[in-house]
C-alpha positions, -999 to 999 in steps of 0.1 A, spaced: 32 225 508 18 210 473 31 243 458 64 240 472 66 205 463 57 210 430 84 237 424 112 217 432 133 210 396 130 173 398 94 170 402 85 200 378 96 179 350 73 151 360 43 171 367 16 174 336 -13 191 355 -25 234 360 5 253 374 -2 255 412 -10 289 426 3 302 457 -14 306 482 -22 345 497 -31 343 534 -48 378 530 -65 373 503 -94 359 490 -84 352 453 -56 336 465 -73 309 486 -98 305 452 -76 303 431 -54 278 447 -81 256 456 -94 259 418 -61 244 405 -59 216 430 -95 205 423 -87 208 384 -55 189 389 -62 169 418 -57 131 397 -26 143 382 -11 158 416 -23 126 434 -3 103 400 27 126 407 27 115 438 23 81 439 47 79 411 71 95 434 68 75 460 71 42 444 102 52 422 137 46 445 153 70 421 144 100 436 162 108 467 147 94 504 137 131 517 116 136 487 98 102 484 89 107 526 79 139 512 54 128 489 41 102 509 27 126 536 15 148 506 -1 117 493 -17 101 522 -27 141 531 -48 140 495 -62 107 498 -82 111 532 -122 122 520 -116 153 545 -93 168 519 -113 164 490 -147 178 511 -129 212 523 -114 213 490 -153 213 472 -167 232 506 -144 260 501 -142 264 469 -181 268 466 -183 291 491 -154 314 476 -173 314 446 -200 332 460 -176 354 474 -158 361 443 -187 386 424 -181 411 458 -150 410 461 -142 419 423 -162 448 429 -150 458 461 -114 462 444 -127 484 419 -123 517 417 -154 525 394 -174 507 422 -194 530 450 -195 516 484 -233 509 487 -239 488 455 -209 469 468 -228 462 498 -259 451 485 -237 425 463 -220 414 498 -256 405 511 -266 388 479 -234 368 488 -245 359 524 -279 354 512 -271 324 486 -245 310 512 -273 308 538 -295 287 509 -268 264 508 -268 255 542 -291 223 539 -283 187 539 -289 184 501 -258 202 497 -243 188 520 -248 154 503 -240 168 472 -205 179 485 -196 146 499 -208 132 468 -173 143 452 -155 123 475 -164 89 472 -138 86 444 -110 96 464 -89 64 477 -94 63 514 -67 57 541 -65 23 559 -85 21 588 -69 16 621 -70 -10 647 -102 -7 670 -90 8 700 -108 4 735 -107 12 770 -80 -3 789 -108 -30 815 -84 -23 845 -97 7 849 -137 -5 849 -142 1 887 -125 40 883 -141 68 876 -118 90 853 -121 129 859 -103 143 827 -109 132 793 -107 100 775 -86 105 745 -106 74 729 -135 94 711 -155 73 686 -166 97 660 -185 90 628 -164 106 597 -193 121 583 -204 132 611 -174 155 619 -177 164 582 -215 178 587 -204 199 620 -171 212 594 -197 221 568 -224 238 591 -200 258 614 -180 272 586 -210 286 565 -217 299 599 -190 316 605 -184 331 575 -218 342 571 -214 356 608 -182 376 599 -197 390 566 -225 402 581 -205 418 615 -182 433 587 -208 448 565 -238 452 585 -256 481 578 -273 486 614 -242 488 630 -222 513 608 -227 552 605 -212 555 572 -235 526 561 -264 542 570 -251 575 550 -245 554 522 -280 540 525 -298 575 528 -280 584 492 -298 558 479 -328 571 461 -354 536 464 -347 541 504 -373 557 525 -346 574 540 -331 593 511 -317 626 510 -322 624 551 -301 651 570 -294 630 601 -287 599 583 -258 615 554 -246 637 582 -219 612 593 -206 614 559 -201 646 555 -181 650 588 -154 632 573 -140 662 553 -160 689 580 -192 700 554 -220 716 567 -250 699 567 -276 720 559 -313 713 565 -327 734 539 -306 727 509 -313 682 517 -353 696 520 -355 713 486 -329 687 465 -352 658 483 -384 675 473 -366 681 434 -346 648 428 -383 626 440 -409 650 416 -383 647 387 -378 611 391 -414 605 396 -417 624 361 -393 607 341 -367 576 341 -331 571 337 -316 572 302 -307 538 306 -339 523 314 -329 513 344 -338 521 381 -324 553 394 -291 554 415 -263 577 427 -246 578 395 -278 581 372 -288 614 397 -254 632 397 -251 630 358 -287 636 347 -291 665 377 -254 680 384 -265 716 372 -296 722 393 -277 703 422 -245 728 416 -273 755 438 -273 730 468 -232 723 471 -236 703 505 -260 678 487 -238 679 457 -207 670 479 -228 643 495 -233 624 464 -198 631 453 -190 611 488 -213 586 484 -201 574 447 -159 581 458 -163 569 497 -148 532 481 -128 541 451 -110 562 475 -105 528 501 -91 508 466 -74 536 457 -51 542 488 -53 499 490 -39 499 459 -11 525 467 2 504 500 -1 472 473 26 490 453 50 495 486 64 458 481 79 470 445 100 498 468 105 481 504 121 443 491 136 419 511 173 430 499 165 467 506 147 472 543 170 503 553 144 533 542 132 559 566 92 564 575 98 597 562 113 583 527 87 556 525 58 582 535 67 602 503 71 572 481 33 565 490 21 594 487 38 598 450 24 563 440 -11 575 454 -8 610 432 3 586 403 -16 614 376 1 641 386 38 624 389 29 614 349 34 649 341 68 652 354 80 631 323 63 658 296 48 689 306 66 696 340 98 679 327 114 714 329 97 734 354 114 704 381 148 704 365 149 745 370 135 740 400 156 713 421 189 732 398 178 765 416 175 750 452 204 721 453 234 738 438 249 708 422 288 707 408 273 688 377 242 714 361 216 694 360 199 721 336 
């Protein structure tokens, strides 16, 4: 609503603060980013406002408007979701940046995501709590009601449903707002990404070469089925027996711990004589560049399918997916295969106009 309201000609020219962001339900950058701006800008949105609202130049639709906008922004509870989400998004904004890469395997994308959960969990404490409500005691509070009470003619009933007259404390409801939504984001983090109750996980895990379970057959076997390799015992045996004696021997080039990438770079040639434990690791470091990849391909739908243009066939939108997906080979139709397709399309759709 602020972003709307902002847009509108007649207050664009008034407002000084950060361009407002709109918000993307679907995303998690988009939430961040929004609720970055408004934080940053919150005193200038909240004098745009109230400057709006006082002024009877502006028209009567837009000063009720602003008004709800404004008396929206003043209550604490805005201010305290605003600071509550925004801190936990910030932990959340390290994974997701690496889950959209494409350079990015799966598994060290899934330790970052427990890091993640890990630090929200350490937050979960009344000190932060505190801390967080902290930031609202400059925020201009809403007049407080009448004291309601139960009606005494009713003293000698008993009443079966409930009494809409609840007396909560403020900060009370604020504490159950900050403890149940770390816990359920926590919750859904870990259901999403939890690595006891996901085959592929487990795979990933086995590829890992710190794991007690690495180079296991039963474990990266899941894997493997997903483009129908062979798993064979022998060939995981030798390479597991190998890759541990030559790492125990020597360290990466780096420095650094050993990991999927570091072991199919230093070892590819001896590895080329065991091809299903070559195509494992292959798997394990493309398994999600492949999930961006095709993510990424969808993303690029909106540029075809628009709002003035909705009458396209599966078919016709199936193919335009699948050339945005093979984007490196459709490059070559401007240069190398520019004539090979013109001959080509000439030779098959006999045209009245040569196309070559």
């Amino acid at each position: 609503m602020l972003y709307k309201f902002c847009r509108k000609p007649t207050v664009a020219i008034l407002y000084k603060g950060e361009t407002l962001k709109r918000l993307l339900d679907q995303r998690w950058t988009g939430h961040f980013a929004t609720v970055s701006v408004i934080l940053k800008s919150f005193d200038d949105l909240s004098t745009l406002l109230r400057e709006i609202t006082c002024n009877r130049a502006f028209g009567v639709d837009l000063r009720i408007e602003a008004t709800g906008l404004l008396q929206s922004m003043s209550e604490p509870s805005f201010k305290f979701i605003a600071e509550m989400v925004h801190k936990i998004l910030a932990y959340l904004d390290p994974p997701n940046k690496m889950l959209q890469s494409e350079d990015m395997d799966l598994l060290t994308g899934l330790q970052l995501v427990c890091s993640a959960c890990t630090c929200l969990e350490n937050i979960r404490t009344e000190t932060e709590f505190q801390a967080i409500l902290a930031h609202c005691d400059s925020v201009t509070k809403r007049p407080s009601k009448r004291k309601r009470s139960q009606n005494t003619a009713f003293a000698d009933y008993v009443v079966e449903d409930i009494s809409t007259h609840v007396d909560t404390n403020e900060e009370t409801e604020l504490r159950r707002i900050f403890y149940s939504c770390i816990d359920s984001v926590c919750g859904e983090m870990k259901d999403r990404f939890g690595k006891n109750n996901c085959q592929l996980m487990e795979a990933l895990k086995a590829l890992d070469p710190v794991q007690g379970t690495f180079l296991d057959v039963s474990k990266v076997k899941p894997l493997l089925d997903l483009t129908k390799t062979p798993a064979l015992d022998s060939e995981f045996e030798v390479a597991c027996n190998f890759l541990r004696a030559q790492m125990e021997e020597s360290s990466p080039p780096d420095g650094e711990k050993w990991t999927m990438k570091q072991i199919l770079k230093q070892f590819h040639r001896p590895l080329e004589a065991m091809p299903t434990v070559l195509t494992a690791f292959k798997h394990g470091l493309t398994f999600g560049a492949s999930t961006a990849s095709c993510e990424n391909s969808f993303s690029t739908l909106k540029n075809v399918f628009t709002e003035h243009r909705q009458s396209m066939l599966h078919q016709r939108k199936a193919n335009l997916i699948h050339l945005a997906f093979e984007k490196d080979l459709t490059r070559k139709f401007r240069d190398e295969w520019k004539d090979m397709v013109l001959r080509r399309f000439h030779t098959i759709h006999r045209r009245r106009l040569p196309l070559y």
